[in-house]
MDAnalysis code that builds the backbone (N, CA, C; Angstrom):
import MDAnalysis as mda
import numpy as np

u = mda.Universe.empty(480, n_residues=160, atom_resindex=np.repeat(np.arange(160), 3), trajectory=True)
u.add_TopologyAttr("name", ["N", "CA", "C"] * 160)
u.add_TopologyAttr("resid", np.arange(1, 161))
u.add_TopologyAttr("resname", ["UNK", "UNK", "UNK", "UNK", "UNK", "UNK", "UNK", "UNK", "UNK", "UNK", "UNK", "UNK", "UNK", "UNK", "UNK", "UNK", "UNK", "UNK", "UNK", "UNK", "UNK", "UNK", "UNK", "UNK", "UNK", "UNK", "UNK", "UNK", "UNK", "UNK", "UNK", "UNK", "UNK", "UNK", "UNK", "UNK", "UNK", "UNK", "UNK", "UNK", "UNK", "UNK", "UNK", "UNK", "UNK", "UNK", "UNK", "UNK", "UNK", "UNK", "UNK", "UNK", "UNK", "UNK", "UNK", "UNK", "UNK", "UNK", "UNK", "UNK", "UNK", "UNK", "UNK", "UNK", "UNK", "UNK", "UNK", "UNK", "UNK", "UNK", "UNK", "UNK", "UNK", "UNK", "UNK", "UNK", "UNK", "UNK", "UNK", "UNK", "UNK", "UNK", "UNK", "UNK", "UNK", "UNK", "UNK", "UNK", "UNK", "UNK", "UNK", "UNK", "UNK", "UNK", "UNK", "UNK", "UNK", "UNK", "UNK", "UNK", "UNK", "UNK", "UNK", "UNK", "UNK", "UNK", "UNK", "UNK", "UNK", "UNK", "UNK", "UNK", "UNK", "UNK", "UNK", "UNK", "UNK", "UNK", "UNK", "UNK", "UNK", "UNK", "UNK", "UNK", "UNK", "UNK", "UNK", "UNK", "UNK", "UNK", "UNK", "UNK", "UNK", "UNK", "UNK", "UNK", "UNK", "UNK", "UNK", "UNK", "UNK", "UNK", "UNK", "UNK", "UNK", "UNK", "UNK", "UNK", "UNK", "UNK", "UNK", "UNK", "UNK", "UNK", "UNK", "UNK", "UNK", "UNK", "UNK", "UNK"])
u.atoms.positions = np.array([
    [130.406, 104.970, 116.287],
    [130.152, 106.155, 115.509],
    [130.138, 105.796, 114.025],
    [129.198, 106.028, 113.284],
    [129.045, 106.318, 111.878],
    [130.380, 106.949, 111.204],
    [130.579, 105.947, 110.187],
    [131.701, 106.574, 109.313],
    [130.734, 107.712, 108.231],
    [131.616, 108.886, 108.101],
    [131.331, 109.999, 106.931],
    [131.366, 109.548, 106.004],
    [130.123, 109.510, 105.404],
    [129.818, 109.030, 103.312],
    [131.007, 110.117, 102.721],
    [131.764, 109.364, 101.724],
    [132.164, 110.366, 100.894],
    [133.417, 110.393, 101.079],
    [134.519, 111.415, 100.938],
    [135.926, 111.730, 101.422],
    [135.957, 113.193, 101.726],
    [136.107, 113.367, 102.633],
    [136.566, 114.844, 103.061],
    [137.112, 115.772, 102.070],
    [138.412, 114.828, 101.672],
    [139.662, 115.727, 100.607],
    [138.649, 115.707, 99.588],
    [138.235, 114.717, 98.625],
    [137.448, 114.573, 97.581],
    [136.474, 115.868, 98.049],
    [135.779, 116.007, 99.016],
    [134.813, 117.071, 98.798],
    [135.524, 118.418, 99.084],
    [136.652, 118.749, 99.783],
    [137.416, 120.035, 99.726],
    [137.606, 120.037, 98.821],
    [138.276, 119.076, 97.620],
    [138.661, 119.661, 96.677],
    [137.784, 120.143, 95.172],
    [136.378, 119.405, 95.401],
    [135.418, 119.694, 94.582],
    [134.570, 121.397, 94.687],
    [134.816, 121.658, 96.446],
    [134.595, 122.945, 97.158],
    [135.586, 123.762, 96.246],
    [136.847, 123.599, 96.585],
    [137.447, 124.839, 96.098],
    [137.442, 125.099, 94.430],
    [137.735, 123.817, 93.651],
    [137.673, 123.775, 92.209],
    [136.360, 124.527, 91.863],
    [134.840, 124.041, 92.605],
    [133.730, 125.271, 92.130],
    [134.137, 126.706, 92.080],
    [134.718, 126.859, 93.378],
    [135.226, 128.725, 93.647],
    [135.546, 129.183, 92.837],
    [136.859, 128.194, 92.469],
    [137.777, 128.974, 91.209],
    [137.129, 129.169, 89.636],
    [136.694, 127.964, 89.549],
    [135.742, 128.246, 87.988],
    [134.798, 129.307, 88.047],
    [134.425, 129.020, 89.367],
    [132.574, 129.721, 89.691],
    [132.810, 131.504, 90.157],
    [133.710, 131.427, 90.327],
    [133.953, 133.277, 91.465],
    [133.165, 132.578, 92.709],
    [133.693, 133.713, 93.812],
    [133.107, 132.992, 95.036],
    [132.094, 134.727, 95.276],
    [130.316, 134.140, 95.499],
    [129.555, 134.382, 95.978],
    [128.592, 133.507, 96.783],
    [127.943, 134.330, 97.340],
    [126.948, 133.318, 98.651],
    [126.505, 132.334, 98.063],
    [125.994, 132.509, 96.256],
    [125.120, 131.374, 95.629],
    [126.262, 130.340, 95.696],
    [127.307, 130.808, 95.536],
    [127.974, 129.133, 94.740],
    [129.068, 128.961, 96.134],
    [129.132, 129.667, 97.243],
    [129.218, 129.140, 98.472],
    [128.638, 127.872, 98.566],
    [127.303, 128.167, 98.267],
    [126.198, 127.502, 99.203],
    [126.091, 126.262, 97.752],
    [126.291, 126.774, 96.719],
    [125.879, 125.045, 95.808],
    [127.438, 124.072, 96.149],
    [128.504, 125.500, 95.912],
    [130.196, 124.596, 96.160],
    [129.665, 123.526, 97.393],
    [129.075, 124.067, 98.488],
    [129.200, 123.076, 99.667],
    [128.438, 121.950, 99.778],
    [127.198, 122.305, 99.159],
    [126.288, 121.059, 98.879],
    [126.924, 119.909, 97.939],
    [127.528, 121.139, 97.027],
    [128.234, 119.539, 96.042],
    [129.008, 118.494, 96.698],
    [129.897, 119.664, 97.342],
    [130.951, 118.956, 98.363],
    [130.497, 117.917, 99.239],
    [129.067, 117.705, 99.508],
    [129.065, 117.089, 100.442],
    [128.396, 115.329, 99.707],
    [126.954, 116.366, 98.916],
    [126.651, 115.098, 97.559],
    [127.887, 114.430, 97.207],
    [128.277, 114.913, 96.359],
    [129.181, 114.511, 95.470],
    [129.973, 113.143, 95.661],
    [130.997, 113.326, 96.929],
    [131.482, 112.019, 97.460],
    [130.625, 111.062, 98.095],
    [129.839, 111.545, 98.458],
    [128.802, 110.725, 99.158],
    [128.642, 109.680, 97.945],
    [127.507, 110.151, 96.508],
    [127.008, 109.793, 95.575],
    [128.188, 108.641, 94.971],
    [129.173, 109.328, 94.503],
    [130.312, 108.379, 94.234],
    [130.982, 107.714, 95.144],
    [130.518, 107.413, 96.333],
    [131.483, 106.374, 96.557],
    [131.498, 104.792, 96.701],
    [130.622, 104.498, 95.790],
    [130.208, 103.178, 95.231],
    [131.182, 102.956, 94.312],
    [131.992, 103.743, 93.808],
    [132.540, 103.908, 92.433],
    [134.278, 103.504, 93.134],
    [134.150, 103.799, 94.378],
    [135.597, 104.039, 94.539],
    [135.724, 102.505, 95.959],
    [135.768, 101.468, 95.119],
    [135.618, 100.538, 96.093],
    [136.669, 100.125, 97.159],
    [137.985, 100.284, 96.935],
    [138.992, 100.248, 98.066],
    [139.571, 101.474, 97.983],
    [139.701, 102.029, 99.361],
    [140.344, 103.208, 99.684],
    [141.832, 103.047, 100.195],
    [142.418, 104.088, 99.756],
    [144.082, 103.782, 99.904],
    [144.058, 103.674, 101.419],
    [145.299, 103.175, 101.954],
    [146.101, 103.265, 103.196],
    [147.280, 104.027, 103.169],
    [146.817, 105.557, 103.780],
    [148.083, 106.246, 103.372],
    [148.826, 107.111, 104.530],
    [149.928, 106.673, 104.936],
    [150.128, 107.209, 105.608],
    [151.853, 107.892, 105.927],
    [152.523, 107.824, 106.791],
    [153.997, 108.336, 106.833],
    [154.168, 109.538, 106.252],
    [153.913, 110.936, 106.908],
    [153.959, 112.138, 106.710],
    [154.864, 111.904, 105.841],
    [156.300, 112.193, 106.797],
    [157.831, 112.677, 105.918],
    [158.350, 111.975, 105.205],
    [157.677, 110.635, 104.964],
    [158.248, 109.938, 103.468],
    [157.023, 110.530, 102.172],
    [155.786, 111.003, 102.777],
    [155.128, 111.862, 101.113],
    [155.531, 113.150, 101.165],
    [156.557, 113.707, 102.334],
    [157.355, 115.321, 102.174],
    [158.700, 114.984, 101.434],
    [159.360, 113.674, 101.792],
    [160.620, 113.390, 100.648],
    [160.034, 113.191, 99.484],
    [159.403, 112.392, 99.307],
    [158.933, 112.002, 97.793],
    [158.673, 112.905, 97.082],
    [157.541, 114.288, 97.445],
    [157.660, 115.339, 96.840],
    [158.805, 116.303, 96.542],
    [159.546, 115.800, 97.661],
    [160.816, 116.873, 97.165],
    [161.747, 115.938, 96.427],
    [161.834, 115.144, 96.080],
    [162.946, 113.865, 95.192],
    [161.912, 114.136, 93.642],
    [160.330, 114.149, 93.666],
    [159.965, 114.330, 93.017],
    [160.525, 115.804, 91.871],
    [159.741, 116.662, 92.611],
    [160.236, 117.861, 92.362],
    [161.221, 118.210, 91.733],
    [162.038, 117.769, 92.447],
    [164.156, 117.974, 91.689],
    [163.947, 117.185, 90.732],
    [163.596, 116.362, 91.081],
    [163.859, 114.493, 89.163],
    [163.243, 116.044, 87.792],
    [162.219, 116.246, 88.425],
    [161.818, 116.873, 87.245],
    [162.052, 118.299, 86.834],
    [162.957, 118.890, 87.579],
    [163.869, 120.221, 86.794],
    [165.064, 119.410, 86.809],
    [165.604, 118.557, 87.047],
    [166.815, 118.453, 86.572],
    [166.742, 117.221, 85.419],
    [165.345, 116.547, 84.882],
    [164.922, 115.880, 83.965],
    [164.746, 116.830, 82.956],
    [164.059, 117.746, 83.052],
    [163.399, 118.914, 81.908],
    [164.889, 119.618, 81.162],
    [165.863, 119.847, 82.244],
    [167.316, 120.322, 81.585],
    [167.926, 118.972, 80.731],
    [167.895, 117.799, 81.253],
    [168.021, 116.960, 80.451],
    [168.042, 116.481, 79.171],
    [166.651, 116.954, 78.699],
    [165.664, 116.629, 77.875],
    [166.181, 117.789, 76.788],
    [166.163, 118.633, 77.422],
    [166.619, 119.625, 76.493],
    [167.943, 119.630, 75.956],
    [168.592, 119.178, 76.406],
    [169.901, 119.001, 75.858],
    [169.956, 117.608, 75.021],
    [169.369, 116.830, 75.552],
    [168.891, 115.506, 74.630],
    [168.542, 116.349, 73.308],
    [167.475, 116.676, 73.050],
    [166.471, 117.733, 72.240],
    [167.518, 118.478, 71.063],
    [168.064, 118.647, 72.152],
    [168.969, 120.565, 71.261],
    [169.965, 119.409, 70.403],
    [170.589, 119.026, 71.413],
    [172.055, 117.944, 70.866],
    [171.489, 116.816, 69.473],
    [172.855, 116.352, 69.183],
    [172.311, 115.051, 68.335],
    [171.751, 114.188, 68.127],
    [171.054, 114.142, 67.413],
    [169.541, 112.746, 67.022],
    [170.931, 111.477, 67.031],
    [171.847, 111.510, 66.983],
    [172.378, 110.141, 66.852],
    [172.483, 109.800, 68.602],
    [172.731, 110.844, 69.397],
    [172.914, 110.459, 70.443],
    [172.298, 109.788, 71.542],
    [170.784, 110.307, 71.046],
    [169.784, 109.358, 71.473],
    [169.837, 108.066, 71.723],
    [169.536, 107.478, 72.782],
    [169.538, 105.943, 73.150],
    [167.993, 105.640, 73.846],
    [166.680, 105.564, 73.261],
    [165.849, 105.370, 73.353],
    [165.835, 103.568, 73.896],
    [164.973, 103.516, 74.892],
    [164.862, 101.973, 75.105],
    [163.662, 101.724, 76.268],
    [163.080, 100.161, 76.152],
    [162.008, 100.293, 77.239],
    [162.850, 99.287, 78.114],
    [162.116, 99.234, 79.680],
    [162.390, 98.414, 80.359],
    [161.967, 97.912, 81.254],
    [161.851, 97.151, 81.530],
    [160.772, 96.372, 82.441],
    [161.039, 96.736, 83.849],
    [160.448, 97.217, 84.818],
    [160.860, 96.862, 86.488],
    [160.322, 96.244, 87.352],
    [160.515, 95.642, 87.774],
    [159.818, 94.451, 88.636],
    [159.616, 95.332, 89.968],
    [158.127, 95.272, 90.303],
    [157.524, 96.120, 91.523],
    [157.472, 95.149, 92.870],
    [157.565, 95.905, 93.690],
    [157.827, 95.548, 94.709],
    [156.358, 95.895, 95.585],
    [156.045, 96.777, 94.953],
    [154.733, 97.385, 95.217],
    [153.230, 96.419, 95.677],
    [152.298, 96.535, 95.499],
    [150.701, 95.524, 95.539],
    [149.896, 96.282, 95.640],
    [149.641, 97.089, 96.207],
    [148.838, 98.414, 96.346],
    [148.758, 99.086, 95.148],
    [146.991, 99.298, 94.363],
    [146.836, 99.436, 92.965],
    [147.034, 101.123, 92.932],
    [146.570, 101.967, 93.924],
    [146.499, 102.871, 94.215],
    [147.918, 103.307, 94.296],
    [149.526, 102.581, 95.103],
    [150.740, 102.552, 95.359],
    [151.310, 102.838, 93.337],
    [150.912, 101.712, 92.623],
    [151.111, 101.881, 91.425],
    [151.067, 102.882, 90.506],
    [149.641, 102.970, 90.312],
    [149.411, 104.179, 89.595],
    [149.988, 105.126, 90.243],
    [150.082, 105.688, 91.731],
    [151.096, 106.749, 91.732],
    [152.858, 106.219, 91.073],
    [153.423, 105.510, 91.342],
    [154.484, 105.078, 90.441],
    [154.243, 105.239, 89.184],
    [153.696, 104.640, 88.819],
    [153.263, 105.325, 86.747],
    [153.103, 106.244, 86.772],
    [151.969, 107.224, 87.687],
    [152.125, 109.087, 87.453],
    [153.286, 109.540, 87.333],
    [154.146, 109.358, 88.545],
    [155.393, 110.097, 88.593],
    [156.367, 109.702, 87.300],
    [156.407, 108.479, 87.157],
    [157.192, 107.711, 85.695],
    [156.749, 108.967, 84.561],
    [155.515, 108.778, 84.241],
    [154.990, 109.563, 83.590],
    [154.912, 111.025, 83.168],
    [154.948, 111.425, 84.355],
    [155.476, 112.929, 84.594],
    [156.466, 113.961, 84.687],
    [157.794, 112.732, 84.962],
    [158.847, 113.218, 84.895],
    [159.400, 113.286, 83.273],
    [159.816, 114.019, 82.751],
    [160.525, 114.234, 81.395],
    [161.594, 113.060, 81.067],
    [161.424, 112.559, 79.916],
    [162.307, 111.863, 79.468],
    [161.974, 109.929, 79.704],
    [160.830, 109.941, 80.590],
    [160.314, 108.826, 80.932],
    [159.153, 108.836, 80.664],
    [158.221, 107.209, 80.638],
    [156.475, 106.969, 80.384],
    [156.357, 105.946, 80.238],
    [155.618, 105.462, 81.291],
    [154.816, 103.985, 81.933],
    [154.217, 103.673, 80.660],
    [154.393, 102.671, 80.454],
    [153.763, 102.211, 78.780],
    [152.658, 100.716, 79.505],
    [153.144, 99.988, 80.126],
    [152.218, 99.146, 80.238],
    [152.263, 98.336, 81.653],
    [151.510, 98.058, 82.076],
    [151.792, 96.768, 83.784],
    [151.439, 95.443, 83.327],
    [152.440, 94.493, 83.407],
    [152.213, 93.247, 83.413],
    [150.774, 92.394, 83.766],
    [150.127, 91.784, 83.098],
    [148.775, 91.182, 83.635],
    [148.716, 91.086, 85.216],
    [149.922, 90.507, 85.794],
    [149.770, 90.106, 87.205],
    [150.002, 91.208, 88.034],
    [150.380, 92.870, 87.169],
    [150.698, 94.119, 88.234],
    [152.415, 93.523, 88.753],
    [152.668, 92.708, 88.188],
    [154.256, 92.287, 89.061],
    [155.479, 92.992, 88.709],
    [155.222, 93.938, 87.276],
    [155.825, 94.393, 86.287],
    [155.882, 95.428, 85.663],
    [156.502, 97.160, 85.543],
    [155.835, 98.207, 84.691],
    [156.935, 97.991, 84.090],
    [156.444, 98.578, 82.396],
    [157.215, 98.755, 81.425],
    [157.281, 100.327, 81.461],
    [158.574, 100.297, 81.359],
    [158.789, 102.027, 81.205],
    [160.062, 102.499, 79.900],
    [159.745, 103.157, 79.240],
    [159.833, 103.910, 78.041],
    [161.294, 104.890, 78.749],
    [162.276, 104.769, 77.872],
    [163.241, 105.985, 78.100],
    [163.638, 106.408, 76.994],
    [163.624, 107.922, 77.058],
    [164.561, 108.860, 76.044],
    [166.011, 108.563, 75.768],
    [166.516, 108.128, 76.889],
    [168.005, 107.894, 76.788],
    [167.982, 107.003, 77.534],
    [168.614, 105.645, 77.099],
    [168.341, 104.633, 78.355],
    [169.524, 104.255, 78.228],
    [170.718, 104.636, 78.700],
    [172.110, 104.190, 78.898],
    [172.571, 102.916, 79.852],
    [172.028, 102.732, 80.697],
    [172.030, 101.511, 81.494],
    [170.956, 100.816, 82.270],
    [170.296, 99.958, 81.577],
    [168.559, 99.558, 81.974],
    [168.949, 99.234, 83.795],
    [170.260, 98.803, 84.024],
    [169.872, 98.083, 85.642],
    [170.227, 99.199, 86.336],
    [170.452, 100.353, 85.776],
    [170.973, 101.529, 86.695],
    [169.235, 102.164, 86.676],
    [168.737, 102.367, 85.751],
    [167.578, 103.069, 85.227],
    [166.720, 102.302, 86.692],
    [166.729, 100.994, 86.814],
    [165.627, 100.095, 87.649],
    [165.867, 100.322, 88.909],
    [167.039, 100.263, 88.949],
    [167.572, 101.040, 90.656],
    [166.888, 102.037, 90.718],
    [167.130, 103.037, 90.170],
    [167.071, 104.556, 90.497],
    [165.265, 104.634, 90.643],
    [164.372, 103.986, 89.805],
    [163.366, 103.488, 90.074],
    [162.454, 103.110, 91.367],
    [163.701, 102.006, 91.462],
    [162.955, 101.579, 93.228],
    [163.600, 102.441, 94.366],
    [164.871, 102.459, 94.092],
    [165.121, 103.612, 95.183],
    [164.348, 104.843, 95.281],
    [164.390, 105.701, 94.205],
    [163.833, 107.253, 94.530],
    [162.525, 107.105, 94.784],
    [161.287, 106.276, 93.979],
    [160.281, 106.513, 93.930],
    [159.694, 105.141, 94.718],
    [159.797, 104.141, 94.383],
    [159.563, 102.765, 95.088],
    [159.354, 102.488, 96.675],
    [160.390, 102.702, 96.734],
    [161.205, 102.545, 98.408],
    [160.327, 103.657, 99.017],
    [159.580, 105.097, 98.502],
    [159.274, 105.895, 99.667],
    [157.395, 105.035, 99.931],
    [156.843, 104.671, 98.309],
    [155.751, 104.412, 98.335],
    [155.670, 103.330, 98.525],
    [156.522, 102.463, 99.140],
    [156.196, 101.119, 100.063],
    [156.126, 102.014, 101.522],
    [156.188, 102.993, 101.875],
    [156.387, 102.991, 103.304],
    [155.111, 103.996, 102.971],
    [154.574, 105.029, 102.322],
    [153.391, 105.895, 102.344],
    [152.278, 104.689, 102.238],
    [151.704, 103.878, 101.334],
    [151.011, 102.849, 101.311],
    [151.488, 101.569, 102.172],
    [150.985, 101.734, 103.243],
    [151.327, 100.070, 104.060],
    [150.400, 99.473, 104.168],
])
């Protein structure tokens, strides 16, 4: 059997994003679905290795470890914020990935990124390495743990 040009999700999600910009009538039914179907098709020259993704309930923990890091980061921050400029302990630090999967990475830098008080600043030439940026960096080998444990450890097992 013929593999489907394109990505499914990639074209659901190009489907629904038309709706919402577009209002949903028969016309932009009917262009939303055509795009949906062009669209990934057209690009997927562009997207030369496709992830390997799999293990439901380690991307249902991750979102929920996610989730919490970042309301109980955002209260953080704010008290960082509100409180004393002397108290600040700004620092970067390197973590050595365990990772290989380029796709595995950049989600590690998103989440780095996204969570308050942290930001992926750079990956080592060889990918062996992210540098990550802290607001308060009180103990770099505690910071690297908490790293591979919360976020690391689930996306070695979602990317295999």
């Amino acid at each position: 059997m013929k593999r489907w040009p394109g990505s499914p999700i990639i074209g659901s999600l190009v489907f629904v994003l038309w709706l919402l910009l577009n209002g949903v009538s028969i016309g932009h039914l009917l262009l939303g679905a055509l795009l949906a179907i062009v669209l990934p098709a057209i690009t997927q020259g562009l997207r030369p290795q496709r992830p390997n993704i799999g293990n439901l309930p380690a991307i249902l923990g991750l979102t929920a470890v996610f989730l919490y890091d970042i309301v109980v980061a955002n209260i953080q921050v704010a008290r960082l914020i509100l409180g004393r400029e002397s108290a600040l302990r700004p620092g970067f630090v390197w973590v050595p990935l365990a990772l290989t999967d380029r796709h595995a990475i950049a989600v590690l830098s998103s989440i780095i990124t996204l969570t308050p008080g942290t930001l992926s600043s750079d990956l080592s030439p060889d990918g062996r390495h992210l540098l990550v940026h802290c607001l308060d960096l009180d103990d770099a080998q505690a910071m690297v743990d908490s790293i591979k444990q919360r976020y690391e450890r689930p996306l070695l097992e979602i990317f295999r």
